[in-house]
N, C-alpha and C positions, 0 to 999 in steps of 0.2 A: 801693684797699682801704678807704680810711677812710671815702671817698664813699659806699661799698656799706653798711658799717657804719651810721654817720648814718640814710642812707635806709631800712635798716629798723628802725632804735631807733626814728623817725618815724611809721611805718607801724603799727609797735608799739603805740606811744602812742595813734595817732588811732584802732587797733580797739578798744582798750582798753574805752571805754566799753559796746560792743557783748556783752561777756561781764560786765557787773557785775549783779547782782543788781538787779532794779528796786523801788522802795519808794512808799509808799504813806502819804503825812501828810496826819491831819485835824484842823484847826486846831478849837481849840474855844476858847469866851470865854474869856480869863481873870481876868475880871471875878466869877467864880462859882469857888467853890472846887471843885476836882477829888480825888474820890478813888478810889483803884484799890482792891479787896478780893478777892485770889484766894484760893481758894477750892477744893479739894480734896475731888472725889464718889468714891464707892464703887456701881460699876451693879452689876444684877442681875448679869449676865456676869463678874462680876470684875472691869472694866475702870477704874483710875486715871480720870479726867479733869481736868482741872488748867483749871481756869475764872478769868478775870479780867472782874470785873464794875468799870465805870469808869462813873463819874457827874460830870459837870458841866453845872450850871445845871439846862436842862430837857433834854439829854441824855441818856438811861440805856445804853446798852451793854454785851454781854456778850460776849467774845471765846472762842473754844472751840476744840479744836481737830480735824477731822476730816477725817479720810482723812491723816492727814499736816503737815494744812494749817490755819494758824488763821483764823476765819472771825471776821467779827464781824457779830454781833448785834443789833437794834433794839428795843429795849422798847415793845412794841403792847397797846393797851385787850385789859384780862381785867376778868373778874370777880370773879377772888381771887387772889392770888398773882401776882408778876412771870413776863411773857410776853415771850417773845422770839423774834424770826424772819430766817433769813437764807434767801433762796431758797425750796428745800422744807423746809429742818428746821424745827423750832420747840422751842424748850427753855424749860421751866415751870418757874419756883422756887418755893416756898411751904415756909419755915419751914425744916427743915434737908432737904429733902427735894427732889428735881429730874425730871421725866421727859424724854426727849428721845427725839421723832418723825422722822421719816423720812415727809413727806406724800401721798410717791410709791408708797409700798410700804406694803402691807396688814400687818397687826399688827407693827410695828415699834414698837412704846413701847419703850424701855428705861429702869425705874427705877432712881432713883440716890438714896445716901443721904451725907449731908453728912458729911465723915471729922471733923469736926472736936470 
């Protein structure tokens, strides 16, 4: 009885790792100071968005969250105002004001206006 016990506490253990959430670290200098600023939009749609923009060194990042899921962001040449893109979205900041596309789907802008 205690053999059978044992052998699945074991069994237990060694699945264990197979249902853990998997994660995702990206080392960045720490030679440059880093700072995080989230950052709280109001879209045309009504909709919250709850943004964290993280900067170290030459780093820019914007982390967002969509479908559920928070995506991050790279900071890419514009010509005014900070650009950012993951996949197909791309989300525009300039001043307290933000658009965020969908590059896949025909008029999908949605404006967003900075809660703060």
């Amino acid at each position: 009885m205690m053999v059978k016990f044992l052998a699945g506490t074991a069994l237990s253990l060694i699945a264990l790792p197979l249902w853990a959430e998997p994660t995702l670290s990206i080392p960045l200098p720490l030679t440059e100071e880093i700072s995080v600023l989230p950052t709280e939009y109001t879209c045309a749609d009504g909709e919250v968005l709850k943004v964290k923009y993280v900067n170290a060194g030459d780093n820019r990042l914007a982390i967002l969250p969509i479908d559920g899921t928070e995506r991050i962001f790279v900071n890419v040449i514009s010509a005014s105002g900070a650009r950012y893109v993951a996949g197909e979205y791309e989300w525009w900041s300039k001043g307290d004001t933000a658009s965020f596309t969908n590059q896949l789907e025909d008029q999908s802008v949605q404006e967003c206006q900075s809660r703060e």
